[in-house]
C-alpha positions as a printed NumPy array, in Angstrom:
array([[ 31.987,  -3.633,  32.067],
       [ 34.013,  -2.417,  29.135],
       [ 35.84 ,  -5.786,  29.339],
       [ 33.023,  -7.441,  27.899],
       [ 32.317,  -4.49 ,  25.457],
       [ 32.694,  -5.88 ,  21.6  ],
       [ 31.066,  -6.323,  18.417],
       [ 29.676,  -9.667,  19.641],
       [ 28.347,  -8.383,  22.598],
       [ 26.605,  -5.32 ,  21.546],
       [ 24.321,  -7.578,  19.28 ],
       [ 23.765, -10.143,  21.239],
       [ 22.459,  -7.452,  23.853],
       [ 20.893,  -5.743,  20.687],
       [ 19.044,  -9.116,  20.006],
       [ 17.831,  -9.865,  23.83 ],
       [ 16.381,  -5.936,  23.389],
       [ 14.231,  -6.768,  21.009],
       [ 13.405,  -9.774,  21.994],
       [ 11.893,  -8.252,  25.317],
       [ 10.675,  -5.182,  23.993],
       [ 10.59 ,  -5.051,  20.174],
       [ 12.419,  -3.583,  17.586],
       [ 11.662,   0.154,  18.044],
       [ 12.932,   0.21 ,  21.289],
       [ 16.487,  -0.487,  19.62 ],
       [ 18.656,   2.938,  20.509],
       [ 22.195,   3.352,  21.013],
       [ 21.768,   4.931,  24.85 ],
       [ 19.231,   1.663,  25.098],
       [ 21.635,  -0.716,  24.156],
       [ 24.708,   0.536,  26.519],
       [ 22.603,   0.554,  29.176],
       [ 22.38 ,  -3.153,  29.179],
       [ 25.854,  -3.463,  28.651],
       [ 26.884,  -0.799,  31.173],
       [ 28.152,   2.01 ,  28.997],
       [ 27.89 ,   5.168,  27.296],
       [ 26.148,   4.693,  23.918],
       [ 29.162,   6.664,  22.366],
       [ 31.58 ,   3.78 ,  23.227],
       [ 29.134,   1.385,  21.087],
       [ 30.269,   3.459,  17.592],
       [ 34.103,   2.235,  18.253],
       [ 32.434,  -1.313,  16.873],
       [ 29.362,  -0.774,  15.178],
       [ 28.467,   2.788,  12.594],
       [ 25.52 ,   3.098,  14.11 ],
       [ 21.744,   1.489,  14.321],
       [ 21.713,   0.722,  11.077],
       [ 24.875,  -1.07 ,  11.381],
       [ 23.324,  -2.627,  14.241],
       [ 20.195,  -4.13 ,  12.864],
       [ 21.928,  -5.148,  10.041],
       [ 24.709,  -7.237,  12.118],
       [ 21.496,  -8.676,  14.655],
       [ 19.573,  -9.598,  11.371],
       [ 22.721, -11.615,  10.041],
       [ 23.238, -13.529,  13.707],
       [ 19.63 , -14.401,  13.318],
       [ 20.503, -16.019,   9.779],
       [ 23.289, -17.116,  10.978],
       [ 21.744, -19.659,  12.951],
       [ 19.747, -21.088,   9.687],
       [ 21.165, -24.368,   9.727],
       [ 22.269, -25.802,   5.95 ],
       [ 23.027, -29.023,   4.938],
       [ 25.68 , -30.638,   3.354],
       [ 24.035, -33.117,   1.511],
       [ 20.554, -34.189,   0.954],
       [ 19.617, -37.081,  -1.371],
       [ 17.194, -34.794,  -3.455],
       [ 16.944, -31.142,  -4.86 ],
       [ 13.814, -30.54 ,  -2.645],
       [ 15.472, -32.77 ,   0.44 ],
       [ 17.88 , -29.271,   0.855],
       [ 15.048, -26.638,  -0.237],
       [ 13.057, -28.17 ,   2.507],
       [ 15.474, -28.313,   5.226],
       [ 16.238, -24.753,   4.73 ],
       [ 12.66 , -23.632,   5.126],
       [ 12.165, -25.746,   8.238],
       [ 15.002, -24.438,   9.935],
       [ 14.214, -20.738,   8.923],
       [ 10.76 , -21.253,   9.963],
       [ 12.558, -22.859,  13.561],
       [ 15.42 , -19.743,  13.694],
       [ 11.94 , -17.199,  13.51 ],
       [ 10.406, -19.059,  16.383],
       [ 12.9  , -18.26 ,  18.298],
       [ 13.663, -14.913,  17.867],
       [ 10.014, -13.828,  16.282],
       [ 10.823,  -9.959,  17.14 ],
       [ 13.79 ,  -9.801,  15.483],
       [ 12.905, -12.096,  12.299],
       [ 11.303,  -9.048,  10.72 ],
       [ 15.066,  -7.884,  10.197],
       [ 15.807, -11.114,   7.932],
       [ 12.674, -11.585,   6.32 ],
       [ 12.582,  -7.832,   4.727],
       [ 16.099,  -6.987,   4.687],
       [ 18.977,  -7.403,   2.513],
       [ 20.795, -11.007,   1.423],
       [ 24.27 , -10.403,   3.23 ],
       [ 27.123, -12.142,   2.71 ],
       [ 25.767, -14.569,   5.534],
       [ 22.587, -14.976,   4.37 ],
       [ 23.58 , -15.776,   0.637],
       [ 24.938, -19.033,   2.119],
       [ 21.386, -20.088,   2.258],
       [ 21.001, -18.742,  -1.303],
       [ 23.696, -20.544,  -2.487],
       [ 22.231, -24.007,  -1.339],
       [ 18.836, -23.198,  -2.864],
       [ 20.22 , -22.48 ,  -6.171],
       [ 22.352, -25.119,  -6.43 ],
       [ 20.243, -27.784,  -5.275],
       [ 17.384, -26.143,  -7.823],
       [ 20.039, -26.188, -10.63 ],
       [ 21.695, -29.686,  -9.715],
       [ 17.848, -30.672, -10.272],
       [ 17.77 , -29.462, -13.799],
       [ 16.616, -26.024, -13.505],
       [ 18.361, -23.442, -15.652],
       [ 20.036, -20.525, -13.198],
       [ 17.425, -18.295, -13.982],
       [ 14.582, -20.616, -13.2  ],
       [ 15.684, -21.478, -10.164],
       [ 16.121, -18.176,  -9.026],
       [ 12.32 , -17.823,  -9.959],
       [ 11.663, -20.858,  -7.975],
       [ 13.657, -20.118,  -5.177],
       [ 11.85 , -16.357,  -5.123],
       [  8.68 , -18.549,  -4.84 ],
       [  9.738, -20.928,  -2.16 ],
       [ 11.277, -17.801,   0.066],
       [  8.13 , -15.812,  -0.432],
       [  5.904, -18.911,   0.742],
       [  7.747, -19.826,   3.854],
       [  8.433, -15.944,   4.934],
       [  4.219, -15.138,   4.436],
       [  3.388, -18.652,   6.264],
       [  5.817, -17.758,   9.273],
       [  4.922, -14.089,   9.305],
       [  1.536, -15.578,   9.831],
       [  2.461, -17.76 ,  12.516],
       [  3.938, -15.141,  13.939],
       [  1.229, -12.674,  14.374],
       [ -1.132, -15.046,  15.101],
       [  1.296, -15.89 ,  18.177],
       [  1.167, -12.412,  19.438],
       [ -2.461, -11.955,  18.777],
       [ -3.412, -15.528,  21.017],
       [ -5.045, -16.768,  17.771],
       [ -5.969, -17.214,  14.224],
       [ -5.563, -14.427,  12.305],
       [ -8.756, -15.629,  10.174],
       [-11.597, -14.887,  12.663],
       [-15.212, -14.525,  12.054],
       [-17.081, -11.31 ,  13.212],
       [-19.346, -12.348,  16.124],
       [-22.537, -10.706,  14.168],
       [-21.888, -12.261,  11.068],
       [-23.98 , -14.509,   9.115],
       [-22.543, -17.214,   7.27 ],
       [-25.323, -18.836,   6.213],
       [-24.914, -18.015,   2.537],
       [-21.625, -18.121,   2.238],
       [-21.047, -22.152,   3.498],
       [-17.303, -22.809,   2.241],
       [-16.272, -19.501,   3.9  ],
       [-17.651, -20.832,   7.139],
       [-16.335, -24.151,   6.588],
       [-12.529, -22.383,   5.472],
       [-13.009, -20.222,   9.364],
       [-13.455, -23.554,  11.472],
       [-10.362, -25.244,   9.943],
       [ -8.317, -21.887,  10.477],
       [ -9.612, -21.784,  14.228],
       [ -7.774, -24.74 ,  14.595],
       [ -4.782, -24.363,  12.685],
       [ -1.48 , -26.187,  13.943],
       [  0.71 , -24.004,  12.305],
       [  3.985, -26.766,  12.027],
       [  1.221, -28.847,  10.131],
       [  0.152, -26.09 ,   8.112],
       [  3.882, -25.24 ,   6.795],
       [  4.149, -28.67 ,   6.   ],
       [  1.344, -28.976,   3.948],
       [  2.218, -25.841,   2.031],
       [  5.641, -26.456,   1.379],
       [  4.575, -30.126,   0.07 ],
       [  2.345, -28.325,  -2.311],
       [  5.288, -25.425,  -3.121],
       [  7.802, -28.212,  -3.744],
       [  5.832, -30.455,  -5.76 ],
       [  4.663, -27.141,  -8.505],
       [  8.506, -26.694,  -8.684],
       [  9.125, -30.358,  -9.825],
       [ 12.607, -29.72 , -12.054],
       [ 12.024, -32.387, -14.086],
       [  8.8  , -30.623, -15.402],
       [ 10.239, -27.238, -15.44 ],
       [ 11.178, -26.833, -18.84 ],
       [  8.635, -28.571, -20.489],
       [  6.524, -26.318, -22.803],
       [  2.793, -25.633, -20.779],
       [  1.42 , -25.494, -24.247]])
């Protein structure tokens, strides 16, 4: 087994752990079980955990697809978003580790299309780091969302069984369309209205 002992493979068995049972059951000994070794010959590649959930967080970004070119500023912003939302479907235990840790070296490559693609569309640096801030903090609630709606076998927004609505219409009305939320619509919808509010071209005009 310590053939196939390596940087690689310790977080790509790191990753499959959590997938199966969740991030706290990430330990050392846990880990070189499923590759067939002593957790002290993991620390020849990796510190230790915290090494490790960094590394699995950045192979889970890593997979964020970017493109090269896209005819518009918000053409690149939304292909980004998609793809992160489509990387966290995929690995929904682990995306915890990329949406609330650290931008790495891998994950500013991301970062580095937003900007420029928010700057190449007229935005001054620091207002497209506002805008980006915006456009992260969207798609990471709306996926965290999905995500814990997945693990719960539905909508987060329930109503109590004893509860009457009667006065409160809208509310009731705002329930039923959440009880049958498509979730790929949903992000679609939101992003549309997240892209449009960040409309360069308006950016710098004076709200007054």
């Amino acid at each position: 087994m310590q053939a196939r002992l390596g940087r690689d493979a310790i977080v790509k068995a790191t990753l499959e752990l959590i997938e199966e049972d969740g991030i706290d059951a990430v330990t050392m000994r846990a880990v070189g079980a499923r590759l067939g070794c002593e957790a002290m010959s993991l620390y020849r590649h990796v510190a230790n955990k915290a090494d490790l959930l960094r590394l699995v967080g950045e192979a889970v970004i890593a997979e964020v697809r970017v493109p090269k070119t896209a005819a518009r500023w918000d053409g690149t912003l939304r292909a980004i978003l998609r793809d992160l939302r489509r990387v966290a479907l995929k690995y929904p235990e682990a995306f915890s580790l990329v949406s609330q840790g650290p931008v790495t070296a891998v994950s500013a490559t991301a970062v580095q299309a937003g900007m420029e693609a928010l700057t190449e569309g007229g935005l001054s640096p620091d207002e497209a780091a506002r805008a980006l801030c915006v456009c992260l903090t969207y798609a990471t609630g709306a996926i965290n969302n999905e995500l814990a709606a997945n693990r719960l076998g539905g909508p987060l927004a329930r109503a109590d069984a004893d509860a009457d609505f009667s006065g409160a219409p809208l509310a009731a009305h705002f329930l039923g369309v959440m009880a049958k939320t498509d979730y790929a619509r949903e992000f679609e919808a939101g992003l549309d209205v997240v892209l449009r509010g960040l409309n360069p071209a308006r950016a710098t005009e004076d709200p007054a």
